[in-house]
C-alpha positions as CSV (number, residue, x, y, z in Angstrom):
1,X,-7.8,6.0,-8.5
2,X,-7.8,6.9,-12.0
3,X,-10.2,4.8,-14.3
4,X,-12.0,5.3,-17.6
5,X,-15.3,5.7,-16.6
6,X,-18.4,4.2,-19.0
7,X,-20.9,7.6,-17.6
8,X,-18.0,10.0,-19.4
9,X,-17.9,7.9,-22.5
10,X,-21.6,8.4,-22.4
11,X,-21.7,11.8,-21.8
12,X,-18.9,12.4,-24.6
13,X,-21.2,10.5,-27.0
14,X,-19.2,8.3,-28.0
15,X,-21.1,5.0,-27.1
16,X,-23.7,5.3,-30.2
17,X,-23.6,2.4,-32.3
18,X,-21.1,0.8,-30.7
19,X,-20.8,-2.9,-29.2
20,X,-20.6,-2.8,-25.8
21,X,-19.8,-6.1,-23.3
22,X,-20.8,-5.4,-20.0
23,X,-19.6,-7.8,-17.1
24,X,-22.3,-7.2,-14.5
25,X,-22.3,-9.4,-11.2
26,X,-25.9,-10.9,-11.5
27,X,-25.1,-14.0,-9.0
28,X,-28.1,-14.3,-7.1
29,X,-30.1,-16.7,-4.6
30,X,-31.9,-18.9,-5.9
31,X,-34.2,-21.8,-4.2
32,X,-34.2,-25.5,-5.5
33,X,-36.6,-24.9,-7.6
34,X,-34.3,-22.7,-9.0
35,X,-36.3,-19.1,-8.1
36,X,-34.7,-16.0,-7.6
37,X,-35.2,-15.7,-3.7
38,X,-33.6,-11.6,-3.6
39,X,-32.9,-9.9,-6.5
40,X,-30.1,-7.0,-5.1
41,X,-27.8,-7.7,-7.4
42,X,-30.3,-7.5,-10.4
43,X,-31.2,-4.4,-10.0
44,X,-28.0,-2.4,-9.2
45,X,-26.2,-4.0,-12.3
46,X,-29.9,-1.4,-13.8
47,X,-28.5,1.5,-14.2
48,X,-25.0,0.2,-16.2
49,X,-27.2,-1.4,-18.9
50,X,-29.6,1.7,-19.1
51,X,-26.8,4.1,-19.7
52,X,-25.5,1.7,-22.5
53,X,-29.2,1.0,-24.2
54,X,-29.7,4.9,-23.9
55,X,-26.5,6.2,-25.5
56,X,-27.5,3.6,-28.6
57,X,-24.8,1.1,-28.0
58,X,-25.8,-2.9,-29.1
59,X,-25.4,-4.6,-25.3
60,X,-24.0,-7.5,-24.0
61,X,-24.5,-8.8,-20.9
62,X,-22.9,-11.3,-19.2
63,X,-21.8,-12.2,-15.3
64,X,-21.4,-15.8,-13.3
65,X,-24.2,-17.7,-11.5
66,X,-23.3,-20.6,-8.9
67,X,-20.5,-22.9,-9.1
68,X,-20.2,-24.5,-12.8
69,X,-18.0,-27.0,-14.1
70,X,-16.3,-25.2,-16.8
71,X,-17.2,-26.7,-20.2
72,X,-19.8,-28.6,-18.6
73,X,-23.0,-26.7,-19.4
74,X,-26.2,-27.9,-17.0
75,X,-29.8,-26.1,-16.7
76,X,-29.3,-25.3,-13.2
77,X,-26.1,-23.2,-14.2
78,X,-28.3,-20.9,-16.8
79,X,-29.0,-17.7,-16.6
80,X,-32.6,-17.8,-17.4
81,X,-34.2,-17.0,-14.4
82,X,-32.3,-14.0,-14.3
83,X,-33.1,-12.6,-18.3
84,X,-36.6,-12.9,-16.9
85,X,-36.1,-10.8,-14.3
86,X,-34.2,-8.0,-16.1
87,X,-36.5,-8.1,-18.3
88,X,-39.6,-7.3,-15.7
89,X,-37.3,-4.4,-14.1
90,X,-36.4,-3.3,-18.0
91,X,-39.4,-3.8,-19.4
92,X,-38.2,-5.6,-22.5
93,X,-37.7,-9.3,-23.7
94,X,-34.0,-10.0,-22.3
95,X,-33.1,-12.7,-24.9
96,X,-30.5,-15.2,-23.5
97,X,-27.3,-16.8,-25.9
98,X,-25.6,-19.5,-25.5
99,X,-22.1,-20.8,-26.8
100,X,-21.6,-17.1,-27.7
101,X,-17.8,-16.7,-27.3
102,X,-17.3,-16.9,-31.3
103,X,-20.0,-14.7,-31.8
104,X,-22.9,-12.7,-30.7
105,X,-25.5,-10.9,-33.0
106,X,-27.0,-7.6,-31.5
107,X,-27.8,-4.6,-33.0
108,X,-27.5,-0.7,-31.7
109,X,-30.7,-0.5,-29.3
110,X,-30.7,-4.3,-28.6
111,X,-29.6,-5.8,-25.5
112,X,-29.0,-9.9,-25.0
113,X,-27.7,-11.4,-21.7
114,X,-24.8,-14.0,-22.5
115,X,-24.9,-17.5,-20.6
116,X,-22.8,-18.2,-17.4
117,X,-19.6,-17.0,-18.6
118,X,-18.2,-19.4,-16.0
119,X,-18.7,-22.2,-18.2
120,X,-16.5,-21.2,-21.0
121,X,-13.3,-23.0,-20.5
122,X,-10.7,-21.0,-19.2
123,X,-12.6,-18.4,-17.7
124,X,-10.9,-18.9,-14.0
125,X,-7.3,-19.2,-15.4
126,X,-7.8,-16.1,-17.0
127,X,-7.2,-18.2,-20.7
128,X,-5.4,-15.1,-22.9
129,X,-6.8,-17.5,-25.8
130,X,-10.2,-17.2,-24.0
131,X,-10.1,-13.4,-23.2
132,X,-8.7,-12.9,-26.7
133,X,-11.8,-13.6,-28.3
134,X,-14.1,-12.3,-26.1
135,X,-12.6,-8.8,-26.3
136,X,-13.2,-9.2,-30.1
137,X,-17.0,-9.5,-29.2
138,X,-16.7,-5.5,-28.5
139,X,-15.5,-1.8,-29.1
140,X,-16.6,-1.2,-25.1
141,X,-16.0,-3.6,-22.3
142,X,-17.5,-2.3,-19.4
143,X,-16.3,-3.8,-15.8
144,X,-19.2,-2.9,-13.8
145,X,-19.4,-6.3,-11.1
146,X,-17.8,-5.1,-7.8
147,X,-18.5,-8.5,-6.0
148,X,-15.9,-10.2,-8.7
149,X,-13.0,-7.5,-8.8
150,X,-11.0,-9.5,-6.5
151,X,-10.2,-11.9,-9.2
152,X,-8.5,-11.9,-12.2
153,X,-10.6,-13.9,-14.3
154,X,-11.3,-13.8,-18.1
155,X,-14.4,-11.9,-18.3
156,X,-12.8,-9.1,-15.0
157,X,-9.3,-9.0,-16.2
158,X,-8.0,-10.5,-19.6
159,X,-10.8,-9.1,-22.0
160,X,-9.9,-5.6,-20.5
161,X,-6.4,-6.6,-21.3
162,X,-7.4,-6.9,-25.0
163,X,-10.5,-5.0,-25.6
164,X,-10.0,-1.6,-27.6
165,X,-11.5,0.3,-24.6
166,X,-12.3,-1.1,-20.9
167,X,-13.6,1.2,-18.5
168,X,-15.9,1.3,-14.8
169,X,-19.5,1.5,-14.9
170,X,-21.0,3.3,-12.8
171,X,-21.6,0.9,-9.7
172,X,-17.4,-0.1,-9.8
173,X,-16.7,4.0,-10.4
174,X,-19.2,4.4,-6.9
175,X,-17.6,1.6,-4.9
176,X,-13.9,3.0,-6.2
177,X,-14.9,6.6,-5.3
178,X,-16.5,5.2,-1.4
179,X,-13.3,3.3,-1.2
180,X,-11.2,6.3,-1.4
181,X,-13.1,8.6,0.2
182,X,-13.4,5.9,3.5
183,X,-9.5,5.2,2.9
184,X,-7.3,6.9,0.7
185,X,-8.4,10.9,1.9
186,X,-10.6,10.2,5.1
187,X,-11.8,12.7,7.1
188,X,-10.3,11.9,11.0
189,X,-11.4,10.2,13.5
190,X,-11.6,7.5,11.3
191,X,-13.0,4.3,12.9
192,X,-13.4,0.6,11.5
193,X,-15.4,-2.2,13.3
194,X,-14.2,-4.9,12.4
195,X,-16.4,-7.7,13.9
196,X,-16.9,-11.3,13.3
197,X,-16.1,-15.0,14.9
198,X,-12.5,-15.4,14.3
199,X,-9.2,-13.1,14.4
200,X,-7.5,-15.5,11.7
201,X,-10.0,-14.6,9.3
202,X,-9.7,-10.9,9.2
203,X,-5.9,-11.0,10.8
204,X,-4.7,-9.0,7.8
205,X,-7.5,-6.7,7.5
206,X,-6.8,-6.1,11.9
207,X,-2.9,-5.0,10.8
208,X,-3.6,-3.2,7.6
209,X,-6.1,-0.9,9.5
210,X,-3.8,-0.6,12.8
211,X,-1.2,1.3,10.7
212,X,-4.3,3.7,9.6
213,X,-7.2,4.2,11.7
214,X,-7.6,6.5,15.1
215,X,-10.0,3.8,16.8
216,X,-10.7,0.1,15.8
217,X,-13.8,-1.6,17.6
218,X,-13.6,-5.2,17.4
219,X,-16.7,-7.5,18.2
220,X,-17.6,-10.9,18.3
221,X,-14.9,-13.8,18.8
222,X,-12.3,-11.5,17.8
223,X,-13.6,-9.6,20.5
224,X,-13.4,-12.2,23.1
225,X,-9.7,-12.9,21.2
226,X,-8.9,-9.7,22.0
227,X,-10.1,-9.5,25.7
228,X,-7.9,-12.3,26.4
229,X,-4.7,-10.1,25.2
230,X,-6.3,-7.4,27.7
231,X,-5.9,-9.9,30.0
232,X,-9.6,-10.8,30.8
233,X,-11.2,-13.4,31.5
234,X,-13.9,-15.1,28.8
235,X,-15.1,-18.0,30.3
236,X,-16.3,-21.1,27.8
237,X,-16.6,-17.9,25.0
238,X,-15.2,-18.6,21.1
239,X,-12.1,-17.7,20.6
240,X,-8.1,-18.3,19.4
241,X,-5.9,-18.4,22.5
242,X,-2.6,-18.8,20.0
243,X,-3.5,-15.5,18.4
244,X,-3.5,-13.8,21.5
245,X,0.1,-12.3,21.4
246,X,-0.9,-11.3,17.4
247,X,-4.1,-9.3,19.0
248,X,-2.0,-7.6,21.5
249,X,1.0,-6.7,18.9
250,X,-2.1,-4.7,17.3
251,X,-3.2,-3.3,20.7
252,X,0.4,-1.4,21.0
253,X,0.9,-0.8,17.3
254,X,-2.4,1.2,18.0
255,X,-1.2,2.4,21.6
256,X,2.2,4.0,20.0
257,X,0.1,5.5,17.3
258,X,-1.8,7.2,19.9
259,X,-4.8,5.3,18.7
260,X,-7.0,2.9,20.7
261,X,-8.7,-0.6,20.2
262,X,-11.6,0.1,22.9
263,X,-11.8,-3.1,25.2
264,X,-15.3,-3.8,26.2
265,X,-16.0,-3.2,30.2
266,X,-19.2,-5.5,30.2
267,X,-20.9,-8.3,28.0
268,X,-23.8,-9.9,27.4
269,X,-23.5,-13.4,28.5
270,X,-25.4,-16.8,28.3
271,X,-25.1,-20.4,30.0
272,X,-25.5,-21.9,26.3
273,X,-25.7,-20.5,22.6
274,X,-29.4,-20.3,22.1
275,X,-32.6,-17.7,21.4
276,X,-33.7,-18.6,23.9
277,X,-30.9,-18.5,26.8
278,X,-31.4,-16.5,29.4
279,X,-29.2,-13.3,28.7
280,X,-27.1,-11.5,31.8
281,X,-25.2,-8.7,31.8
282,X,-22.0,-8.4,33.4
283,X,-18.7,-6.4,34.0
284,X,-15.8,-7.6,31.8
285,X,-14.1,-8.6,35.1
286,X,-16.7,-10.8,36.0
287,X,-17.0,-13.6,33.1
288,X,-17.6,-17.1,34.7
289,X,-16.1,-20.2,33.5
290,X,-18.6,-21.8,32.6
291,X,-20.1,-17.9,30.1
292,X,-20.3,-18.0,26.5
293,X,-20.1,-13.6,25.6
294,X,-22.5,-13.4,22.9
295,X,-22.4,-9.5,22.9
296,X,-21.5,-6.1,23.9
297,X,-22.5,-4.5,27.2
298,X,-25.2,-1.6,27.3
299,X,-21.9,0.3,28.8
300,X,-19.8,-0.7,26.4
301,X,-22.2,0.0,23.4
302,X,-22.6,3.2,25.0
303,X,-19.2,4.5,24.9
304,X,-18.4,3.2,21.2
305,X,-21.8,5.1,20.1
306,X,-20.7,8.6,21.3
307,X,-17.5,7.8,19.3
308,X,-18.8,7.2,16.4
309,X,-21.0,9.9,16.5
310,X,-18.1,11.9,16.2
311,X,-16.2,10.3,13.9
312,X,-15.5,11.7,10.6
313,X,-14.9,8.5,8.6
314,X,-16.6,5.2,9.4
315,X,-15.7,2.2,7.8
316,X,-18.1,-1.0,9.2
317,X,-17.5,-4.8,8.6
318,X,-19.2,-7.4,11.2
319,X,-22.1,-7.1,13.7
320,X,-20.7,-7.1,17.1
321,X,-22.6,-9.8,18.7
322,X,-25.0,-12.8,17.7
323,X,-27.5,-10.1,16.6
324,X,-30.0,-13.5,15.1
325,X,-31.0,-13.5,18.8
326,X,-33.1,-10.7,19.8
327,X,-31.2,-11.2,23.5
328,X,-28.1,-10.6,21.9
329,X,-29.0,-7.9,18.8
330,X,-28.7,-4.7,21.3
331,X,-24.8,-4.2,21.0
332,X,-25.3,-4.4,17.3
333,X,-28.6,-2.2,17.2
334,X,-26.4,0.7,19.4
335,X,-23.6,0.7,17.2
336,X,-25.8,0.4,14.0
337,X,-28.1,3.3,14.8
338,X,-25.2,5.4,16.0
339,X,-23.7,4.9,12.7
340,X,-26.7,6.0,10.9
341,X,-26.6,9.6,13.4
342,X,-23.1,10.5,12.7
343,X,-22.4,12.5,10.3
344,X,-19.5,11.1,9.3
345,X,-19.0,9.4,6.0
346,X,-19.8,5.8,6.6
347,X,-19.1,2.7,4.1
348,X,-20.3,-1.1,4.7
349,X,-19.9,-4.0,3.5
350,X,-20.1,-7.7,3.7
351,X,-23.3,-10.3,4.2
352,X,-24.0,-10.3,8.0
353,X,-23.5,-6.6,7.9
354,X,-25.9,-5.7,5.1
355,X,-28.1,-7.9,6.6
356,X,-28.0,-6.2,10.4
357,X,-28.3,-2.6,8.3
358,X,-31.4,-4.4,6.4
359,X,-32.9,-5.5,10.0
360,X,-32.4,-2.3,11.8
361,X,-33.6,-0.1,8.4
362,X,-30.6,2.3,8.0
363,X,-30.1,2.0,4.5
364,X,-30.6,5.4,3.8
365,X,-28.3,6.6,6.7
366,X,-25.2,4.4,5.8
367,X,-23.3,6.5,3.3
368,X,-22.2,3.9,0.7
369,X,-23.2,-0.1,1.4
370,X,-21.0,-1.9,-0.8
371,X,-21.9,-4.7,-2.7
372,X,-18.9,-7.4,-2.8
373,X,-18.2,-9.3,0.1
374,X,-14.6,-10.9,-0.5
375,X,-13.7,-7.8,-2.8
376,X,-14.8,-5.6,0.3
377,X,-12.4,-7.3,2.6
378,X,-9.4,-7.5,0.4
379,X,-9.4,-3.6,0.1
380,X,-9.4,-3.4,3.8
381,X,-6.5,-5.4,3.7
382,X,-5.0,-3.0,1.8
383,X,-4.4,-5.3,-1.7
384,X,-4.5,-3.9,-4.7
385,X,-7.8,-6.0,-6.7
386,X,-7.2,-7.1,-10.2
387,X,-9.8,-5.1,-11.6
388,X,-9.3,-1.7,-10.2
389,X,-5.3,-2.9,-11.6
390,X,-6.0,-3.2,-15.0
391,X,-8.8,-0.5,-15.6
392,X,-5.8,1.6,-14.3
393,X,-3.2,0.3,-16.4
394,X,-5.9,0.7,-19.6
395,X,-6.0,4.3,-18.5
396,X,-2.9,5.0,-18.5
397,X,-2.4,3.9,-21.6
């Protein structure tokens, strides 16, 4: 994917002096009192700013925080707990500006964090008026907020329409590169899990990868989803009966592909969803009525281990099972520590799956986690987002 990237602007020195608006994703937690409760975010939108305060540009910060009411300012929208935090990991005052669409005053060296740009009207209809303006604010816009590149809003897509240059920073130039790497030029097998409670929810993403990838590992209900198409029995377990004949259409586009979607041969099953329910394992042919499948077999786990141990491309969204219960987490702990041994390229993404890599402490092993959830799964649908659209577009002149 060919972008303009902000590191190469950097490098080819020609950042100094000049304004630059970076639109960094710094939507984070926060408890009622209104306290950063995890800080992720926060510190990989670091580096971006660095490179910018480094190469003597005057910086401009600015990113979305909850749900405003456009043109509606209220204190529990600001920004403010999040200019003191940058300013801990940067070691600096982080001054915060308000009502700064018609005007911002920094100087090379100086760096100010610009209030919720969600409540400047306009900002979710993409206002050209509104974009227009803001692109004035800068020589540099700098797109750097992964988690928000699914939607063409003003500060992701219309001020890189206008600005006199818009380019990646470096954590949208990592995810684009992991992207392509996982997708566009993958080294075979390549296998996606694709786990979660319901088939309608990643439907698209299930036919996207079908027409792609050598083995796709489904878990959760759209396991159980799934295992009815294969003709199994599931008990009480969640699923969508009038999705079955979708599931199976996938199962043969697969099948003629020579490709598989690996059915699992036993479960974990429960009398009730619970921690503490008494877990049993059983063979996939032997799923009571009155069973609720809250997770992959040992056997099962087993078998999808040693293939993705020799996989060469990995791509990983969903735990496979209800991995909150300890009962449950073993399906999820296999396929996540077998991940983490292969050496095949591996790329993650999406909440419950950062937070199973978080609990099992693969971080390190996982080749690229990503960091946006929604933007994540619309790549593995196979759209094209409206950020990676127009930073193209720019760079093509």
């Amino acid at each position: 994917m060919n972008v303009l990237r902000f590191s190469d602007l950097c490098a080819q020195g020609k950042v100094q002096g000049q304004r630059v608006f970076i639109r960094a994703d710094l939507n984070v937690p926060q408890d009622d009192a209104g306290r950063i409760t995890e800080d992720t975010r926060i510190r990989a939108s670091i580096p971006c700013i660095r490179m910018a305060l480094d190469a003597g540009a005057a910086v401009m910060v600015t990113s979305h925080l909850g749900r405003p009411t456009e043109g509606e300012f209220k204190p529990e929208d600001s920004l403010a707990p999040v200019a003191l935090r940058l300013g801990e990991l940067l070691g600096r005052e982080v001054p915060l500006r308000a009502n700064w669409v018609d005007g911002v005053d920094v100087q090379p060296g100086q760096l100010v964090l610009l209030e919720n740009c969600r409540v400047n009207k306009g900002e979710k209809k993409n206002n050209p008026e509104l974009a227009q303006k803001m692109a004035a604010l800068c020589d540099i816009y700098v797109n750097d907020a992964f988690g928000t590149a699914h939607r063409a809003e003003g500060t992701t897509y219309g001020i890189a329409q206008y600005a006199k240059v818009a380019c990646a920073g470096p954590l949208l130039a990592a995810e684009i590169d992991a992207i392509s790497k996982a997708l566009a030029g993958p080294k075979r097998p390549l296998a996606a899990i694709v786990a979660g409670s319901k088939v309608s929810t990643k439907l698209t993403i299930l036919k996207s990868l079908a027409d792609k990838v050598d083995q796709l590992i489904v878990g959760g209900g759209i396991a159980n989803t799934f295992m009815l198409a294969a003709g199994l029995s599931i008990g009480k377990s969640l699923a969508e009966a009038d999705l079955v004949g979708e599931a199976r259409a996938v199962i043969e586009a697969m099948k003629a592909r020579g490709a598989e979607v690996p059915i699992p041969t036993d479960v974990v099953t429960a009398k009730a969803f619970a921690a503490d329910a008494p877990a049993t394992v059983k063979a996939a042919t032997e799923v009571e009525d009155d069973d609720l499948i809250l997770d992959i077999g040992p056997q099962t786990a087993a078998r999808l281990a040693e293939q993705l141990k020799a996989a060469g491309t990995i791509v990983w969204n969903g735990p496979v099972g209800v991995f909150e219960f300890d009962a449950f987490s073993h399906g999820t702990e296999t396929i996540a520590r077998a991940i983490a041994q292969s050496p095949a390229f591996s790329i993650a993404g999406g909440g419950d799956t950062l937070a199973a890599i978080a609990k099992y402490g693969i971080e390190q092993q996982v080749g690229y986690i990503s960091t946006g959830g929604g933007a994540f799964l619309e790549i593995l649908e196979g759209k094209t987002l409206p950020a990676f659209e127009i930073l193209q577009k720019r760079a093509a002149g």
